[in-house]
Backbone as a ProteinNet text record, in pm:
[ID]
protein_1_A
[PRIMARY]
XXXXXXXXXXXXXXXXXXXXXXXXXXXXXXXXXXXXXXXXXXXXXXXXXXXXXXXXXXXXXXXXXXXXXXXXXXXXXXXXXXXXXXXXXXXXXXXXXXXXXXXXXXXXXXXXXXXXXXXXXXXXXXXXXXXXXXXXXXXXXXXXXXXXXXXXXXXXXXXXXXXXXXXXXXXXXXXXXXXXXXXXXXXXXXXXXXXXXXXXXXXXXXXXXXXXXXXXXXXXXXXXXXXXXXXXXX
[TERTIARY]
-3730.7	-3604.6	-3527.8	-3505	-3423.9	-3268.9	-3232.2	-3096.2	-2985.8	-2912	-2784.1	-2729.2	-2754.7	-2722.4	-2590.7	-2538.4	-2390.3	-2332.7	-2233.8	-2163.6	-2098.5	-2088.9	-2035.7	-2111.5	-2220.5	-2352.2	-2294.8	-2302.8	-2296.8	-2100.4	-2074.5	-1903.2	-1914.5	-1985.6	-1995	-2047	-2210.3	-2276.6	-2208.6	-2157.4	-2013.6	-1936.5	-1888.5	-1781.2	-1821.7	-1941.1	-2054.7	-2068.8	-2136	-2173.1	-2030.6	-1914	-1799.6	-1755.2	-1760.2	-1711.8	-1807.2	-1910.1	-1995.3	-1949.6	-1930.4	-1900.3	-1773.3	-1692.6	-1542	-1460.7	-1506	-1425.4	-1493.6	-1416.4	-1447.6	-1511.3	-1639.8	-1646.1	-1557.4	-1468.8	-1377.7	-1387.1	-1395.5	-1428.5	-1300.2	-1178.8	-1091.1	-1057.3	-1121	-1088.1	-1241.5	-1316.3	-1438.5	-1389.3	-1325.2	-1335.1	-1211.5	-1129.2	-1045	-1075.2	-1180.2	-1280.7	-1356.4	-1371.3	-1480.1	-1393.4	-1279.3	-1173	-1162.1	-1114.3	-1043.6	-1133.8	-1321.7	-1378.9	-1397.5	-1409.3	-1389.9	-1317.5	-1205.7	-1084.1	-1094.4	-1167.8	-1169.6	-1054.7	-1039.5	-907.4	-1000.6	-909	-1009.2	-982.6	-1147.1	-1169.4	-1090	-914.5	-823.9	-744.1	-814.8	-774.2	-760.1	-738	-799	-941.7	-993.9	-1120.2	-1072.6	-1186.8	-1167.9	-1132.3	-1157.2	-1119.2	-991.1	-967.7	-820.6	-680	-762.2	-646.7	-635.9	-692.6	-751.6	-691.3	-608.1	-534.8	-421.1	-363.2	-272.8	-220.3	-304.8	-280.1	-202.2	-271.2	-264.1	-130.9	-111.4	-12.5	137.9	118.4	277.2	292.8	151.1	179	201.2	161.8	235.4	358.6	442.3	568.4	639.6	554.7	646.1	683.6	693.7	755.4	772	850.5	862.8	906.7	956	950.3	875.5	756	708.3	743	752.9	764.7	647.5	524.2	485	488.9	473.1	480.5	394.1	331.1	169.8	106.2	97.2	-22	-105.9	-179.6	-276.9	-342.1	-461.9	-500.3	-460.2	-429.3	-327.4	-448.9	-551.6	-609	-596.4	-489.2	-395.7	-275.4	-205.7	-121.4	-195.1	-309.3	-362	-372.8	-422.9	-437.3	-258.1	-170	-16.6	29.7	-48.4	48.8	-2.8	-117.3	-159	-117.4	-79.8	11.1	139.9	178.1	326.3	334.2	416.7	437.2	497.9	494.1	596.4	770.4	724.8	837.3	890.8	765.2	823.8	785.3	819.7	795.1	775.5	672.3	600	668.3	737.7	782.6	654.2	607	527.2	557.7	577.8	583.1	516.5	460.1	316.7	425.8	371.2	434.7	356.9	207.8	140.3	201.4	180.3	170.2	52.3	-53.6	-220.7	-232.3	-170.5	-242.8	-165.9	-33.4	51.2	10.4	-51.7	-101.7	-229	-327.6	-452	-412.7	-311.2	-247.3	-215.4	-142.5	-74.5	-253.5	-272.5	-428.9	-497.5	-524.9	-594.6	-470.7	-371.5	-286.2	-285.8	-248.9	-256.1	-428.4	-517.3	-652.4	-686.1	-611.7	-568.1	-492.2	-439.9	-306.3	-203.8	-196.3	-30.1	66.2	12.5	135.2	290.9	316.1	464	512.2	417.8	482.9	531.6	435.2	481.1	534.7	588.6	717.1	640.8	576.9	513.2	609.1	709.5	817.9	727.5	750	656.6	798.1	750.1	810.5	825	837	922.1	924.1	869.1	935.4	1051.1	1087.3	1205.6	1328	1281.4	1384.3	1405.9	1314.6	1275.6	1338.1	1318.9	1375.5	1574.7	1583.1	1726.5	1779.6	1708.4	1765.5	1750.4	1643.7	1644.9	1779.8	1804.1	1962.1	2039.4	2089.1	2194.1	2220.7	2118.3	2083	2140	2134.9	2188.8	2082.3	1928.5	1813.4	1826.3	1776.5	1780.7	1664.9	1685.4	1598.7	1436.2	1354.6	1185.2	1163.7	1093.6	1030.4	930.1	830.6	727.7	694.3	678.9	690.9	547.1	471.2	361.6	388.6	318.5	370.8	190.3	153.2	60.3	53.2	53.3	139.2	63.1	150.2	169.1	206.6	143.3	168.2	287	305.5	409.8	546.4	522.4	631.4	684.4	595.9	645.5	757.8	778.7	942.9	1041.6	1031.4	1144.3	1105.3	1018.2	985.3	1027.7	1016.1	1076.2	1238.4	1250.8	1387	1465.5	1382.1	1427.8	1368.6	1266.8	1232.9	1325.1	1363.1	1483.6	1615.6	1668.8	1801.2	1740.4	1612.6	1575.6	1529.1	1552	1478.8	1607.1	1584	1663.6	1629.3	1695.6	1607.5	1505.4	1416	1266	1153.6	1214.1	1102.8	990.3	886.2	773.3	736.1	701.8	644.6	492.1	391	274.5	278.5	176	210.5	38.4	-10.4	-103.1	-162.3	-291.9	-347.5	-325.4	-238	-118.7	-246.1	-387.6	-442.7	-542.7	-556	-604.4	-713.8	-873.6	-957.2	-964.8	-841.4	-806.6	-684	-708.3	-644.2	-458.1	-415.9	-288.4	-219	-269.5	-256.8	-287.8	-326.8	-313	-192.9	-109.8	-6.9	24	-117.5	-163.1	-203.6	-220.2	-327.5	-223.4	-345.7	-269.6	-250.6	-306	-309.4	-194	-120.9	-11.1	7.6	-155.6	-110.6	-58.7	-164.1	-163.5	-7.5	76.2	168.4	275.9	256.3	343.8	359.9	235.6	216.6	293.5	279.6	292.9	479.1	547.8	669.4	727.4	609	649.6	674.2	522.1	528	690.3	749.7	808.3	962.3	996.8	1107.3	1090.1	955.7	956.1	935.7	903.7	935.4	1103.7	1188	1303.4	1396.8	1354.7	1437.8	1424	1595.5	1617.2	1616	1617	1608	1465.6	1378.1	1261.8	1185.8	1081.9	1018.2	847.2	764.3	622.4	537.1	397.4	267.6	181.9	83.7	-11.1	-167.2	-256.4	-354.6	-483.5	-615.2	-693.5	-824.6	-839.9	-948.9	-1034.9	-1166.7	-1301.2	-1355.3	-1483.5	-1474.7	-1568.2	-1583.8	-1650.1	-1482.8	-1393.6	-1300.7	-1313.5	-1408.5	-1401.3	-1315.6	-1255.1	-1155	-1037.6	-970.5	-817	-728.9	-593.6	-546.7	-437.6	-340.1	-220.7	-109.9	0.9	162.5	172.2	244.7	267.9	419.6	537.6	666.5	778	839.3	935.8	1106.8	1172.3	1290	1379.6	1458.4	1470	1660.5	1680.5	1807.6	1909.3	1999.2	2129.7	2233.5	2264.5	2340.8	2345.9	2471	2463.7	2432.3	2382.7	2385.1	2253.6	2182.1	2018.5	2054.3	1941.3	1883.4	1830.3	1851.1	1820	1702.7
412.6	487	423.4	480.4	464.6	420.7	347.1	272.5	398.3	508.8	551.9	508.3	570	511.2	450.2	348.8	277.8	367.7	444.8	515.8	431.4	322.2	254.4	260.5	260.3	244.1	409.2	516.6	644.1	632.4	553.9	602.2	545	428	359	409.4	467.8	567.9	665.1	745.5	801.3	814	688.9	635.7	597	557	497.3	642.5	784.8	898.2	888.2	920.2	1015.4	901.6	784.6	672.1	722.3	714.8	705.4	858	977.6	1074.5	1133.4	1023.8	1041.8	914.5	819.4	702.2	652.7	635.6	608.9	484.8	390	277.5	202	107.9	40.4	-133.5	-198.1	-325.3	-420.6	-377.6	-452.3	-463.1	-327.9	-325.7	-406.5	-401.1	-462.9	-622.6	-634.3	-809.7	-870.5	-757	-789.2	-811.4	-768.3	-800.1	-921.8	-922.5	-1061.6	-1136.1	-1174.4	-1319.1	-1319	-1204.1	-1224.3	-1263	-1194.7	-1269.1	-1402.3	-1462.5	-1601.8	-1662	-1635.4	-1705.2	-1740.2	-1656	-1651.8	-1591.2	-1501.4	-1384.5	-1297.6	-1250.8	-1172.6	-1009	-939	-797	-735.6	-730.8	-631.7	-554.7	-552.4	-398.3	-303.4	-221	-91	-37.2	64.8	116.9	155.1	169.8	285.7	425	452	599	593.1	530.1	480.4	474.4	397.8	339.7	435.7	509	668.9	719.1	789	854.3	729.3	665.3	578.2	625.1	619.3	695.3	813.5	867	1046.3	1085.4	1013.2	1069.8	1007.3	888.9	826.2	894.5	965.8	1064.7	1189.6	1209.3	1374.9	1406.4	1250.4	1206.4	1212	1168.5	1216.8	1011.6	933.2	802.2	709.5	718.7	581.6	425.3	396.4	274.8	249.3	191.7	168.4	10.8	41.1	-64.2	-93.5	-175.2	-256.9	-353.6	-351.8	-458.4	-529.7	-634	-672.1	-677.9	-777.7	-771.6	-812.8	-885.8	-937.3	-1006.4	-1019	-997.3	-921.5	-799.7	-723.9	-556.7	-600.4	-478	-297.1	-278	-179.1	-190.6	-309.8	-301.2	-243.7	-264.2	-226.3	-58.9	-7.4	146.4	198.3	97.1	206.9	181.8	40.5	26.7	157.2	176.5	301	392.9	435.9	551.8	606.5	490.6	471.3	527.5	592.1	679.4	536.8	555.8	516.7	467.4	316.6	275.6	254.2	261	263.1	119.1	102.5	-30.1	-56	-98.1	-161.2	-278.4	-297.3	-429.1	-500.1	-589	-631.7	-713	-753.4	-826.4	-892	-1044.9	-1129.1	-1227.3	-1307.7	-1486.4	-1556.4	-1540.4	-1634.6	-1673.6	-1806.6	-1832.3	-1828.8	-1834.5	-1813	-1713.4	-1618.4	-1475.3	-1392.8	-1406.4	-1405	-1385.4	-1572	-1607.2	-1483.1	-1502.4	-1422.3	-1294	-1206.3	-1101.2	-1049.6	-1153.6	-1177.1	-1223.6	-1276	-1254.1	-1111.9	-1040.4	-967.4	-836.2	-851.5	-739.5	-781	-874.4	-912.2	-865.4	-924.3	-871.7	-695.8	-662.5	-490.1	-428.7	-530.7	-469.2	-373.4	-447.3	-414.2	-472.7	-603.6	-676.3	-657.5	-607	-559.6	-453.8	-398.2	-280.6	-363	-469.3	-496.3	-671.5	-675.5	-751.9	-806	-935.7	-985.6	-1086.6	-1026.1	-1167.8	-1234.9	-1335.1	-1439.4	-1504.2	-1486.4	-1535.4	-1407.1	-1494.8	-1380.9	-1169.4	-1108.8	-995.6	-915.7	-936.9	-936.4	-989.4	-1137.7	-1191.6	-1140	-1111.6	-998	-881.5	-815	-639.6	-699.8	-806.4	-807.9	-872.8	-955.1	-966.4	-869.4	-732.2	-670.3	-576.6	-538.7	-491.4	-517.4	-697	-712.2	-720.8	-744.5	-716	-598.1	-560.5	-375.9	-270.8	-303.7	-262.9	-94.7	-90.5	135.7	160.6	279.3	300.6	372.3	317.7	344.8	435.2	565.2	668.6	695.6	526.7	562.7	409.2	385.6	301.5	290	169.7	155.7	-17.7	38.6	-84.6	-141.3	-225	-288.3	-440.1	-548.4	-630.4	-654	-821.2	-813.3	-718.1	-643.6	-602.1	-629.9	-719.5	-786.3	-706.3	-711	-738.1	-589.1	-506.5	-330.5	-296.7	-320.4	-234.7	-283.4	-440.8	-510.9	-446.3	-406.7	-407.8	-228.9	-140	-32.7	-29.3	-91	-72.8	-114.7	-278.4	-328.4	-210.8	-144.9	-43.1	69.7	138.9	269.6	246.9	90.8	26.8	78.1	39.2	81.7	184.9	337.9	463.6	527.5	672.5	751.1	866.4	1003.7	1122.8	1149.5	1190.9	1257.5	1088.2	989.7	835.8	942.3	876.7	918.1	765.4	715.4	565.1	609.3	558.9	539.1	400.4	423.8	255.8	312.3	191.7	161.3	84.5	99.5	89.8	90.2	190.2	203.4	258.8	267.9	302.6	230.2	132.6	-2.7	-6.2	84.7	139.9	157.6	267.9	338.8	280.7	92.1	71.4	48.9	188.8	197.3	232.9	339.9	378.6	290.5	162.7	50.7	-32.7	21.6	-10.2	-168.8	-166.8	-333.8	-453.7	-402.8	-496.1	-571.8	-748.7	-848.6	-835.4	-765.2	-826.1	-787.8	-881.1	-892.8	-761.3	-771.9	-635.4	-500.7	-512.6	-353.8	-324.3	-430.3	-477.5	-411.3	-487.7	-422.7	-334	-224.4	-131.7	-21.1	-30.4	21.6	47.3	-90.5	-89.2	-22	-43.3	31.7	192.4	268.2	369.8	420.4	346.1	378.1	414.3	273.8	351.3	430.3	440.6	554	703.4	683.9	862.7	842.6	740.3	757.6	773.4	793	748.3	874.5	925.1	1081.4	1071.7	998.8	1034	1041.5	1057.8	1055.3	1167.1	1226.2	1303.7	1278.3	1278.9	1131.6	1207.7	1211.7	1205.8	1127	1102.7	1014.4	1077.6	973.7	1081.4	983.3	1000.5	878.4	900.9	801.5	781.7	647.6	700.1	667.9	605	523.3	477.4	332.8	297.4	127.7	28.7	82.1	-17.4	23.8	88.7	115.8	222.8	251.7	325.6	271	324.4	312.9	446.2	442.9	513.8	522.6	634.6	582	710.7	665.1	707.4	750.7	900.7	939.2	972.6	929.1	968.4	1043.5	1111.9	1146.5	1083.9	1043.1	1015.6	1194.4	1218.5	1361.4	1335	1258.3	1200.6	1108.3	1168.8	1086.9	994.3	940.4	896.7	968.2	1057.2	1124.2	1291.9	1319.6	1454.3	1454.3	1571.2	1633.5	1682.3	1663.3	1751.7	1886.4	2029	2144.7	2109.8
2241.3	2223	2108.4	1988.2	1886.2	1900.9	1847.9	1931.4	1786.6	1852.6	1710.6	1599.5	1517	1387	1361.7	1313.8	1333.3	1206.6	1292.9	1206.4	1068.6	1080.2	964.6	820.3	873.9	751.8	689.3	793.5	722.3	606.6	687.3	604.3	496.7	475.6	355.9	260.6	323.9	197.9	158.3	274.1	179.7	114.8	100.2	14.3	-122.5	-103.9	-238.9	-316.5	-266.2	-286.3	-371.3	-308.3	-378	-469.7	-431.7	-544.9	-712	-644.1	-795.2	-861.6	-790.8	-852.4	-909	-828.1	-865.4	-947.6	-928.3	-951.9	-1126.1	-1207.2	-1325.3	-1328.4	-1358.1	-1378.2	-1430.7	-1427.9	-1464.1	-1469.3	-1589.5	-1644.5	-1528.1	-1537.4	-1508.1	-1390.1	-1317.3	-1232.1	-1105.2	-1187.1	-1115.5	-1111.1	-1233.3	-1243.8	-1128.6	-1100.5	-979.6	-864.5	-829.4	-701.1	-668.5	-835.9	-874.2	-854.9	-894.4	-915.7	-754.2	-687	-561.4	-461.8	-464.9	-344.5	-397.2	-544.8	-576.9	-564	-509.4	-451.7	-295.8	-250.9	-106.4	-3.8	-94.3	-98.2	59.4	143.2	206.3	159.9	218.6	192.8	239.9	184.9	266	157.6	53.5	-80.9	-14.7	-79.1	-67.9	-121.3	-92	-153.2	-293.2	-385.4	-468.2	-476.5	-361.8	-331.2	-295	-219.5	-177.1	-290.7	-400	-525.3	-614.5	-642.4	-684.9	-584.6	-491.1	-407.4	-496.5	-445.6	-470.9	-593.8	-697.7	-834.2	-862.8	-774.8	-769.3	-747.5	-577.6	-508	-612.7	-676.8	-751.2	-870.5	-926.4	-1087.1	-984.8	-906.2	-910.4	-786.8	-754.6	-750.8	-883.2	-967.8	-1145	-1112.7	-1058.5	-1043.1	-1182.8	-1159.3	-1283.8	-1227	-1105.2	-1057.6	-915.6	-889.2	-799.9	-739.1	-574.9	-501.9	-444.8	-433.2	-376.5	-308.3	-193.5	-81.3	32.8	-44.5	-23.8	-125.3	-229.7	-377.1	-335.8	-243.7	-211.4	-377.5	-412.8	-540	-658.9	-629.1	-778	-748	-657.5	-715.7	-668.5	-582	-558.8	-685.5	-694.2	-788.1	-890	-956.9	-1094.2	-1097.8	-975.7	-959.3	-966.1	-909.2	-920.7	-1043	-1091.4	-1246.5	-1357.9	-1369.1	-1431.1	-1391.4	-1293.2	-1246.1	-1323.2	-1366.1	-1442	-1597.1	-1616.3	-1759.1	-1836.1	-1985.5	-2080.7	-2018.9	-2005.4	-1981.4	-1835.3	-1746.3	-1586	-1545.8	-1420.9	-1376.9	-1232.2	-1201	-1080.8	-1023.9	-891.1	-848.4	-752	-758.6	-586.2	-530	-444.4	-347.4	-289.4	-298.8	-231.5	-200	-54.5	-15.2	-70.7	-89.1	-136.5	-278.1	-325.6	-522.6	-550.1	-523.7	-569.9	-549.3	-476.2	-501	-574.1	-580.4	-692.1	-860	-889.4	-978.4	-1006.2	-949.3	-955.9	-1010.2	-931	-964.9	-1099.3	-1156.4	-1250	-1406.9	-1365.5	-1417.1	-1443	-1350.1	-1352	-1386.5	-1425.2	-1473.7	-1638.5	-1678.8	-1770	-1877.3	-1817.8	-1824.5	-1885.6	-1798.5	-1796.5	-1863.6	-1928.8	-2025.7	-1953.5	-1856.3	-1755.1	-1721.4	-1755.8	-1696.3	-1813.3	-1907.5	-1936	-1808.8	-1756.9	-1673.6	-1483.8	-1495.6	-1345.1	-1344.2	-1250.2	-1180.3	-1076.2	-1068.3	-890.2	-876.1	-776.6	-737.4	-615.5	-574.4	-479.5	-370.2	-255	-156.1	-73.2	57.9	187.3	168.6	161.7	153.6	141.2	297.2	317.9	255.6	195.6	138.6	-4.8	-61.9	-160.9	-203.1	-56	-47.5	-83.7	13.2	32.4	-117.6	-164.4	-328.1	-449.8	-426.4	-478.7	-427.4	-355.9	-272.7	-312	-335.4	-348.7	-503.6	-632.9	-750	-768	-705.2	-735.5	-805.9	-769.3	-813.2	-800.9	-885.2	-896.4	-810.7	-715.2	-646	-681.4	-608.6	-649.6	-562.1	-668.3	-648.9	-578.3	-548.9	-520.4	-417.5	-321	-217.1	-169.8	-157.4	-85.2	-19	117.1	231.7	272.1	202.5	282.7	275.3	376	387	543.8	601	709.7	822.7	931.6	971.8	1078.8	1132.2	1256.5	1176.3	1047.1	959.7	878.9	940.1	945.1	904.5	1054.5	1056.9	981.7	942.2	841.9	714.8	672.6	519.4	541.4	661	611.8	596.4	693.3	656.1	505.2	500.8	310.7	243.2	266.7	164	144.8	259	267	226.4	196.2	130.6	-49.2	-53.6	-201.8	-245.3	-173.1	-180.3	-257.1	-248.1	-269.1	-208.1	-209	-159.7	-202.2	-189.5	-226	-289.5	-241.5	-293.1	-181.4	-194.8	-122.3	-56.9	32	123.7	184.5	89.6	166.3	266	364.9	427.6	492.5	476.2	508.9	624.8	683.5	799.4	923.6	960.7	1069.8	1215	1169.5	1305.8	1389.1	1319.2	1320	1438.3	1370.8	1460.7	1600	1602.4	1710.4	1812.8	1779.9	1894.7	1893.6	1817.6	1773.7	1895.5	1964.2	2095	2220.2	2232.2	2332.7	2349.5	2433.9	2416.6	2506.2	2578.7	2646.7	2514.5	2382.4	2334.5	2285.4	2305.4	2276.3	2110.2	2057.7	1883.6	1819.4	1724.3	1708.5	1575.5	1523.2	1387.2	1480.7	1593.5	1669.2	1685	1805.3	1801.8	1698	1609.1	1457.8	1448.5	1418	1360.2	1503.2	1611	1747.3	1668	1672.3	1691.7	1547.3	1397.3	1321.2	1345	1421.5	1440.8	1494.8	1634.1	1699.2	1619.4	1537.2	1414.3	1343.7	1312.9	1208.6	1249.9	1386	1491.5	1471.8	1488.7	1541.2	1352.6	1291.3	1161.1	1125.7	1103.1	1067.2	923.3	836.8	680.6	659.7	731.4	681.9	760.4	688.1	741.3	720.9	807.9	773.7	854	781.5	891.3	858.1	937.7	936.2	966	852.5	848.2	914.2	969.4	1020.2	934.7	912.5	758.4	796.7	744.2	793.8	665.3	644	471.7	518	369.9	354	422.2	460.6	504	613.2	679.9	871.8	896.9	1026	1104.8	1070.5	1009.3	1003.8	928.5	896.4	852.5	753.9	785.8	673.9	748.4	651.6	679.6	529.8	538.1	410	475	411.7	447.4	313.2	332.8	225.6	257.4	220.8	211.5	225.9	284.7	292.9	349.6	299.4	360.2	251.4	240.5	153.6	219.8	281	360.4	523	526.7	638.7	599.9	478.3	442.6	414	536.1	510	384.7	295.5	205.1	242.6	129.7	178.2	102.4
[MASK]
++++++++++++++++++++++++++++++++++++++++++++++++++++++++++++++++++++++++++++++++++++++++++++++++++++++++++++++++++++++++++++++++++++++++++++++++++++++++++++++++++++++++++++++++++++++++++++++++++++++++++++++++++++++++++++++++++++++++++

């Protein structure tokens, strides 16, 4: 008796299939992979297919300032910094200084780094000095990051929105076990209590989609800002 094929093997060839037919070979963006598993960075990018959506969705936002929150290595940052027209600007957000650094490498490499900003430390402490800076609000919001650390980074993020910013946030289904509302794990945890503000938060209007791939079972949060203070937008 033949033991079922591990669906993983099939999502991957999948991902390989539409990668090779969709995704441009890219020098800089390969060598971002290379520096980061040489760092001993772990496998928590995004896909290609993924950063390519990432792309997509911040050019046909029209965005000219993107927030990032989570650089890990830079190699999501590199897919939103190309996103960016003449003259826009990418902020990110990493605690690490080596992955920071690396970041900052492999943008440079790419001929991006005039367009992006990797401040280093705390997030949060981040969001709140970009706040009190009096920073102009970003069009285009992506949350991947500590998870425990969700719900703080939406909220620093919605101090820096405006109406119509768009907030991707990433891996919010965390193969399946988003809905265990027993489990000990502290991402599930997070993401649980992120979900729960972000059902309850009237300036925003959000769905979430569940996505299969060489990164496994997980998913994402696509939200719009739809809110000015206390006045809905028509």
């Amino acid at each position: 008796m033949h033991n079922p094929p591990d669906p993983q093997d099939r999502w991957t060839a999948v991902d390989a299939y539409l990668s090779d037919l969709l995704i441009v070979q890219d020098a800089a963006l390969a060598a971002a992979l290379i520096d980061q598993a040489a760092a001993g960075l772990p496998a928590q990018n995004v896909s290609a297919l993924q950063g390519q959506l990432l792309t997509l969705l911040a050019q046909m936002q029209g965005a000219r300032r993107i927030l990032e929150i989570g650089t890990l290595g830079g190699y999501s940052t590199l897919w939103l910094a190309r996103a960016l027209p003449p003259g826009g600007q990418l902020v990110t957000l990493e605690l690490q200084p080596q992955r920071a650094a690396l970041a900052r490498r492999s943008l440079e490499r790419a001929g991006l780094s005039g367009r992006v900003e990797v401040r280093v430390g705390q997030a949060t402490d981040s969001l709140a000095q970009l706040s009190a800076d009096g920073a102009a609000p970003f069009d285009f919001i992506f949350i991947d990051a500590d998870k425990p650390s969700y719900t703080e980074y939406l909220t620093g993020a919605l101090r820096l929105a405006r109406p119509g910013t768009v907030l991707m946030v990433d891996n919010v289904v965390r193969g399946g076990c988003v809905i265990s509302p027993e489990s000990d794990d502290a991402n599930v945890q997070g993401v649980r209590r992120f979900m729960a503000a972000l059902a309850a938060e009237p300036r925003l209007t959000a769905t979430a989609l569940q996505t299969v791939g060489s990164k496994g079972y997980d998913g994402f949060v696509v939200a719009r800002v739809n809110m000015a203070g206390d006045t809905i937008l028509e």
